[in-house]
BADRENVEX-205902 format. One line per field, with one value per residue (C-alpha): residue number from 1; x, y, z negated. Coordinates in nm, 2 decimals, always signed. Example, Ala and Ser with C-alpha at 12.3 -4.5 7.8 and 13.67 -1.06 7.14 Angstrom:
2
resi 1_2;
xx +1.23_+1.37;
yy -0.45_-0.11;
zz -0.78_-0.71;
//
This chain:
268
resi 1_2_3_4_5_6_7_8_9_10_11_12_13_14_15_16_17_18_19_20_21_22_23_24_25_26_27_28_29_30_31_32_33_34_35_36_37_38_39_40_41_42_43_44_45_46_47_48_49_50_51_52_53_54_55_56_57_58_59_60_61_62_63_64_65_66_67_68_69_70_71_72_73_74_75_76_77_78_79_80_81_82_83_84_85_86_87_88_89_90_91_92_93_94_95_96_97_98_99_100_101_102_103_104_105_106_107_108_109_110_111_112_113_114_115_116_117_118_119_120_121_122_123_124_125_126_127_128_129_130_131_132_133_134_135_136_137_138_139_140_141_142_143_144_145_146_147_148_149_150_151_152_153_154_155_156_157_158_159_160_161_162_163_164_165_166_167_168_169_170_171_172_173_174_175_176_177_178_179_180_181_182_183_184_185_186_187_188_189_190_191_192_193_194_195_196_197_198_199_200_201_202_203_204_205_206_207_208_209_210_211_212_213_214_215_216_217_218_219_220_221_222_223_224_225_226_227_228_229_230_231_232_233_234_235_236_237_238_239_240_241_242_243_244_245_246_247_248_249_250_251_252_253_254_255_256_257_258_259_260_261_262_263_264_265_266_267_268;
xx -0.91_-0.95_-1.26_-1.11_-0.78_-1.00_-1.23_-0.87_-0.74_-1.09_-1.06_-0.72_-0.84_-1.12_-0.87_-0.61_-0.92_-0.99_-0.64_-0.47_-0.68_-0.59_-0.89_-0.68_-0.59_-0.17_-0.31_-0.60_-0.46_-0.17_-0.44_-0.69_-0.42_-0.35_-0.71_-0.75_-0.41_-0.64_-0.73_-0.34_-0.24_-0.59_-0.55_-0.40_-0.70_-0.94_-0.71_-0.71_-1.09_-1.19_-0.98_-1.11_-1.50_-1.36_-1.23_-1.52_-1.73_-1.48_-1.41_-1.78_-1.86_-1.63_-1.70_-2.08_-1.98_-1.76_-1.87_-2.01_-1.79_-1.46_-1.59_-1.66_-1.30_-1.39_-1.66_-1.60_-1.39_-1.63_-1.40_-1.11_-1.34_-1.41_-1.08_-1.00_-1.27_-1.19_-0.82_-0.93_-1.12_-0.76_-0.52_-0.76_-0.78_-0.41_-0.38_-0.54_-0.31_+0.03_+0.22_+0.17_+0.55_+0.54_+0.23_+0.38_+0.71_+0.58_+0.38_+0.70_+0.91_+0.62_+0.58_+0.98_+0.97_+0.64_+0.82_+1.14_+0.98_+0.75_+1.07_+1.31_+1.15_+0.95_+0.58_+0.43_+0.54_+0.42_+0.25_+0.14_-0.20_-0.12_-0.23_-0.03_-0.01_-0.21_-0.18_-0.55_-0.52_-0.49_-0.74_-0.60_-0.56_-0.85_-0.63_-0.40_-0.69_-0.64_-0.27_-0.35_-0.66_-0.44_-0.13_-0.35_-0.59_-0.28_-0.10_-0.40_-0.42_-0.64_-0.54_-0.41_-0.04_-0.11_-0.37_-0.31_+0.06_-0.10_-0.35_-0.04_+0.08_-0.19_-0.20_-0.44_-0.41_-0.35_-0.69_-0.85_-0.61_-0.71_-1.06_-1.06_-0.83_-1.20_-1.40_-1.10_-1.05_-1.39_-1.40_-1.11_-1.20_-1.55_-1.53_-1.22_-1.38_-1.69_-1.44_-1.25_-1.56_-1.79_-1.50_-1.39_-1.47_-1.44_-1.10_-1.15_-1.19_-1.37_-1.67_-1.57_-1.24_-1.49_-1.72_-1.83_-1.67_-1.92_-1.67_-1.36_-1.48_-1.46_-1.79_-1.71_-1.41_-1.52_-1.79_-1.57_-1.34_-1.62_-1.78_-1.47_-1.39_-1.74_-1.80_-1.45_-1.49_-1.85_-1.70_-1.35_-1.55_-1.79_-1.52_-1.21_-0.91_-0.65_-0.34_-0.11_-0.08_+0.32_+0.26_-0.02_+0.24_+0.48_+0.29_+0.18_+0.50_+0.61_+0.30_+0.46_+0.75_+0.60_+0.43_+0.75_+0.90_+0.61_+0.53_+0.93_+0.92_+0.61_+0.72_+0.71;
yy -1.90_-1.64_-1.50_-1.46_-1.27_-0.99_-1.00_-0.88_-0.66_-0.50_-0.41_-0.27_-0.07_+0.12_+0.20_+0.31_+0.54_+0.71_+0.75_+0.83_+0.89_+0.55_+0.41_+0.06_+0.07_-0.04_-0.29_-0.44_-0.47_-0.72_-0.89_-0.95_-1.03_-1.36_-1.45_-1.44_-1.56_-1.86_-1.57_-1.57_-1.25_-1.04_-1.06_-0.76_-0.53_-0.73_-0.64_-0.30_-0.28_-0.42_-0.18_+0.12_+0.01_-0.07_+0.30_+0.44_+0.32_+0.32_+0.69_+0.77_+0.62_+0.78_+1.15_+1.08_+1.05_+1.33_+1.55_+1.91_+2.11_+1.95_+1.92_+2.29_+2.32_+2.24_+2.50_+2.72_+2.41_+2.31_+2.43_+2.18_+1.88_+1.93_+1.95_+1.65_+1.47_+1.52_+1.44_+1.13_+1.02_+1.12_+0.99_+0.63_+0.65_+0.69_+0.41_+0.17_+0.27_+0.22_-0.14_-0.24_-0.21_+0.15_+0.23_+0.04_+0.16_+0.50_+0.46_+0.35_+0.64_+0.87_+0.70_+0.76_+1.10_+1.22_+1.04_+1.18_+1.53_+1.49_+1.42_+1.63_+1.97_+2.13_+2.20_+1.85_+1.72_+2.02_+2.25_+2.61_+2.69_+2.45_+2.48_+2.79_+2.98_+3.28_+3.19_+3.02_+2.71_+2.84_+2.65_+2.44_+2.57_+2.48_+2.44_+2.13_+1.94_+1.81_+1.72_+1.59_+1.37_+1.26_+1.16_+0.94_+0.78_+0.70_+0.58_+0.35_+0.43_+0.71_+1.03_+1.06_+1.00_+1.36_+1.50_+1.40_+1.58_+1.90_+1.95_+1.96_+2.21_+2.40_+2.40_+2.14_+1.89_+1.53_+1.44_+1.69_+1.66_+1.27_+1.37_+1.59_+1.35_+1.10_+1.34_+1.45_+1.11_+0.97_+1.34_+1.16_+0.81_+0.76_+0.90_+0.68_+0.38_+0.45_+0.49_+0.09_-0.03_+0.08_-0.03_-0.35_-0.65_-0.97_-1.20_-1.47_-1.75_-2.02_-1.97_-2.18_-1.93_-1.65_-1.68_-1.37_-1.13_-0.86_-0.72_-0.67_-0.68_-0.99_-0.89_-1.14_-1.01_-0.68_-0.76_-0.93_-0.64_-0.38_-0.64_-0.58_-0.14_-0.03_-0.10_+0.00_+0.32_+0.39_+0.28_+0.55_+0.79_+0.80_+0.72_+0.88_+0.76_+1.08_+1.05_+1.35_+1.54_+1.48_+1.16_+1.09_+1.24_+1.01_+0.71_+0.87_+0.88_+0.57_+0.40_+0.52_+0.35_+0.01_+0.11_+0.18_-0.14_-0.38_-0.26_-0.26_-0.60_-0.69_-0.53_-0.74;
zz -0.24_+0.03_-0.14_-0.45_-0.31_-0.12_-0.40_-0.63_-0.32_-0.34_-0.72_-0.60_-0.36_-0.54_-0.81_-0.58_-0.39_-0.71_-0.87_-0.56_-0.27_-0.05_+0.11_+0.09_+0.48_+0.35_+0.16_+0.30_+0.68_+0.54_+0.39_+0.62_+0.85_+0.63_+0.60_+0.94_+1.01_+1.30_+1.51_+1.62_+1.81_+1.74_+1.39_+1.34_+1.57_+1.34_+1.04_+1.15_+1.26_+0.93_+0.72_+0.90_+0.78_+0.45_+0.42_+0.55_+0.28_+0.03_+0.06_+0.17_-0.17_-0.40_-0.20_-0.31_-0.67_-0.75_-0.91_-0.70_-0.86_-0.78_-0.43_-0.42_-0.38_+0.02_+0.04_+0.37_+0.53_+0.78_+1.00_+0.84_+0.87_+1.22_+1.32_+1.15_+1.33_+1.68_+1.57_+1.40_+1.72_+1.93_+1.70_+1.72_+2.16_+2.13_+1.84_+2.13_+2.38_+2.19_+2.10_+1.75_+1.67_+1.74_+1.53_+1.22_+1.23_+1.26_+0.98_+0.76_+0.92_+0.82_+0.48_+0.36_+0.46_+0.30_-0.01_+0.02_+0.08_-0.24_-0.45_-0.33_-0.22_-0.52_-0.53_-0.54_-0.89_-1.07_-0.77_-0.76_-0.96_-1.27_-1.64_-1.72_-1.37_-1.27_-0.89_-0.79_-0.51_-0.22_+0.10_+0.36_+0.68_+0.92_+1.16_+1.02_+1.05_+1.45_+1.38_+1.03_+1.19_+1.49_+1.31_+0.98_+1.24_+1.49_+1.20_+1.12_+0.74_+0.61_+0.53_+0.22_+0.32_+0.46_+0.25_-0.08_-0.10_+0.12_-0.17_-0.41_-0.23_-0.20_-0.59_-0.70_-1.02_-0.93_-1.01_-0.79_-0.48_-0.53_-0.49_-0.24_-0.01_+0.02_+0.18_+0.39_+0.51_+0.54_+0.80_+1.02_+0.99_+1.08_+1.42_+1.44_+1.31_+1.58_+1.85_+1.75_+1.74_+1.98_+2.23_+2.12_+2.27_+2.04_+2.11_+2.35_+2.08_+1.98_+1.76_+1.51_+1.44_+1.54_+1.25_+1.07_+1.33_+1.46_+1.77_+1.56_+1.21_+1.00_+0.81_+0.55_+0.47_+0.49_+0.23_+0.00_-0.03_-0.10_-0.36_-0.55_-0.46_-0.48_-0.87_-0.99_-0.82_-0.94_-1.30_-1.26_-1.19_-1.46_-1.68_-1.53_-1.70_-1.88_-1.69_-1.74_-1.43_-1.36_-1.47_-1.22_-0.95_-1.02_-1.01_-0.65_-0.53_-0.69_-0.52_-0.19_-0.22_-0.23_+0.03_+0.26_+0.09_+0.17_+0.50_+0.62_+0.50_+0.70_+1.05_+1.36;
//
């Protein structure tokens, strides 16, 4: 039974990774928490170490098959990626120092704004440099990347909270700012994956409830939700569904709001 649920949270998660830009952190830390629901209190840092791996790949992945030219919209941002590295690897030391509560609450705090600001302030449902506008997008600053970095990794959930609405604003199609928010966030969270993991010690445990865990990552689980991403990814993008471009917004923002529902829910 376990199985088959990450296998289906995996088939989530790669569609979510192409039509949106979510790696599946929201959704796969909840989940992995319930499967390993007997590791007690260091569920969650395996939840969370797990996740990070599984977005790694997962956006990794779907950066290696889009196509050059909708990546060319990040030529020159070397200095962008960068940044978001070293505030990947900050926002994940600082992750390690703060109580759970705080991280997930900020996370939902962060998650109803970004909503409310997509909704309410104009430029995300139908941004700058749409069909019908002479005005090019424009690059993201290089230097949002350290605050950008720091505040997804801290937050424990990718970047495209962050990046996907910046592209908007910066006057990118859905489609593309989707895109674009993989190769952004596989920038910020591999250093902050190698940070989790290359200091985490596995939970005092016995070996029978520590089965499959390499340090902090329950491997099988791990597996079982890329089993399920990796294909449905590989198949969006050779055959990318036509979603209207306000449409495709919508559904973003809408997507965000059962975020901030389910994870409210969840809190400690």
């Amino acid at each position: 039974m376990d199985l088959l649920v990450l296998l289906g949270v995996g088939l989530l998660t790669g569609t979510t990774t192409v039509l949106f830009g979510f790696g599946g952190g929201f959704v796969t830390v909840p989940v992995v928490v319930w499967a390993d629901s007997a590791l007690g209190g260091d569920a969650t840092r395996v939840a969370v170490a797990t996740s990070v791996v599984v977005m790694v790949v997962n956006a990794g992945f779907a950066t290696a098959v889009t196509p050059p030219g909708t990546l060319a919209a990040l030529r020159g941002g070397g200095p962008l990626l960068l940044l978001l590295a070293a505030g990947g690897a900050a926002g994940a030391f600082a992750t390690r120092l703060a109580p759970a509560a705080l991280t997930h609450w900020a996370f939902v705090a962060y998650t109803a704004v970004t909503l409310a600001d997509v909704l309410l302030r104009p430029g995300f449902l139908r941004p700058r440099g749409q069909a019908g506008s002479s005005v090019p997008p424009r690059p993201l600053p290089a230097l949002v990347g350290a605050p950008v970095g720091a505040v997804a990794a801290f937050l424990g959930v990718g970047g495209s909270v962050m990046t996907v609405p910046a592209m908007r604003r910066a006057g990118h199609p859905m489609r593309v700012a989707a895109a674009l928010a993989n190769p952004l966030t596989l920038a910020l969270s591999l250093p902050a994956a190698t940070l989790h993991l290359a200091t985490a010690s596995a939970p005092a445990l016995p070996d029978s409830a520590l089965a499959g865990l390499v340090g902090l990552v329950d491997l099988r689980a791990a597996a079982a939700l890329l089993l399920g991403a990796l294909p449905v990814i590989a198949l969006l993008r050779r055959h990318p569904p036509r979603i209207p471009d306000r449409v495709h917004a919508w559904a973003y923002a809408g997507l965000l709001g059962v975020v901030v529902a389910a994870m409210a829910l969840s809190g400690p």
